[in-house]
Residue, then its C-alpha position, 0 to 999 in steps of 0.5 A: x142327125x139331131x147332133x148335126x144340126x145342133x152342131x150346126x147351130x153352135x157354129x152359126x152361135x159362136x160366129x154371132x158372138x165373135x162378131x158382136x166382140x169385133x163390132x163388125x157387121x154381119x154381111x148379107x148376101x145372095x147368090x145363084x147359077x148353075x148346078x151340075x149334080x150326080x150321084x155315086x151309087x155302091x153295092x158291095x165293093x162296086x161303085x158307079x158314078x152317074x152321069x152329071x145333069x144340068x141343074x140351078x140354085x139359089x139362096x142366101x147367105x149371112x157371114x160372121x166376120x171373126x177377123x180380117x181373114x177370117x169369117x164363118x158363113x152359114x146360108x140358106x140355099x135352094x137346090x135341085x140335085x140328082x143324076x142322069x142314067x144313060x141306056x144300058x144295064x148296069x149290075x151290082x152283083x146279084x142287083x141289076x139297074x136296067x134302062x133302055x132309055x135315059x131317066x133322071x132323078x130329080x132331088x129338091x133340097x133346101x140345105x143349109x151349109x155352114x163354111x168357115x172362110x179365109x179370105x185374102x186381100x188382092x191388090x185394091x180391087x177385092x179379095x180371093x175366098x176360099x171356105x169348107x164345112x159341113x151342110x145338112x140338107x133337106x128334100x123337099x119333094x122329088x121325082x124320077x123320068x124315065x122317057x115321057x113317064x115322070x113318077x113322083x117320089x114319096x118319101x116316109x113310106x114302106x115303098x119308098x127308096x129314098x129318104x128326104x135328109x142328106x148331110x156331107x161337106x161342101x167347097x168353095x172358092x171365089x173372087x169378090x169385088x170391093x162392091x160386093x159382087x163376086x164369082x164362086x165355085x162349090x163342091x159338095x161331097x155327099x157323107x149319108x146314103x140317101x137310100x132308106x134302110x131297106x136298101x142301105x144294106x145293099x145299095x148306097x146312093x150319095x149325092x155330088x155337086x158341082x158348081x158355079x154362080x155369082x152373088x152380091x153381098x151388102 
């Protein structure tokens, strides 16, 4: 994890350098919309796929440019991930997850991406974006509903089931006008299982995440 993060770290570091070699300023931005999130669950060779609930984020951004086409783009982003369980029984093997009416998890992250850009000019107006790269993500607090129950989940203890870090890759694409607004859409691909290590062996829960949203840049 550490190595993550560090590497994460070296790629923001590189990026601050080639732009000071460019003398070209660093473009701040924010952005915000609409979360779709859900989780893939695994036991053995099983795998389920949640249905998706409807969530939000928020966050900033600060892009590194290295060329014309090319920038580095860490950010810093708010986030609410999770999934939605309908009724029903679903078995794994010998581990059954049983709901008789739907439950939610909800997971609030503070997750840092960082996204190596290519951007291509469209006519006169403003440019189309295309980015990936790795993010590492940090949970903040997260609880589960089940009908009119809602039970906090309490990570770092004996009991708990979930553990607060999660790193993958994400995404993105969009469309920036020359003004600085722009439309985007992002996919994050959960790497880590977010079960701790007394369910790893069994179950494995990885974190997806749809989006769409808009942002500014300065």
């Amino acid at each position: 994890m550490k190595k993550l993060v560090l590497s994460l770290l070296t790629v923001v570091s590189l990026g601050l350098a080639a732009s000071a070699q460019t003398n070209k300023p660093v473009i701040f931005g924010v952005k915000a919309g609409i979360a779709f999130p859900n989780m893939t669950i695994s036991s053995g060779n099983a795998s389920v796929s949640f249905d998706a609930k409807t969530s939000y984020y928020v966050g900033g951004t600060a892009e590194f440019v290295l060329s014309d086409v090319i920038s580095i783009q860490p950010g810093l982003t708010f986030i609410n991930k999770g999934t939605k369980l309908a009724s029903g029984d679903i078995d794994f093997e010998d581990t059954d997850i049983a709901t008789t009416e739907e439950a939610t998890l909800n997971f609030k992250y503070l997750e840092l991406p960082v996204n190596l850009l290519a951007n291509f000019k469209v006519g006169s107006a403003g440019k189309v974006f295309l980015g990936a790269g790795p993010y590492f993500a940090y949970a903040l607090s997260a609880n589960a509903k089940y009908g009119s129950i809602k039970e906090d989940i309490k990570f770092g203890e004996a009991e708990s089931e979930f553990k607060r870090t999660d790193f993958g890759l994400n995404f993105l694409a969009g469309y920036q006008l020359n003004n600085g607004f722009n439309i985007h859409a992002g996919y994050g691909l959960g790497l880590s299982s977010i079960a701790d290590t007394e369910l790893s062996d069994e179950i494995t829960f990885k974190n997806k995440v749809f989006s769409v949203g808009v942002g500014f840049s300065f």
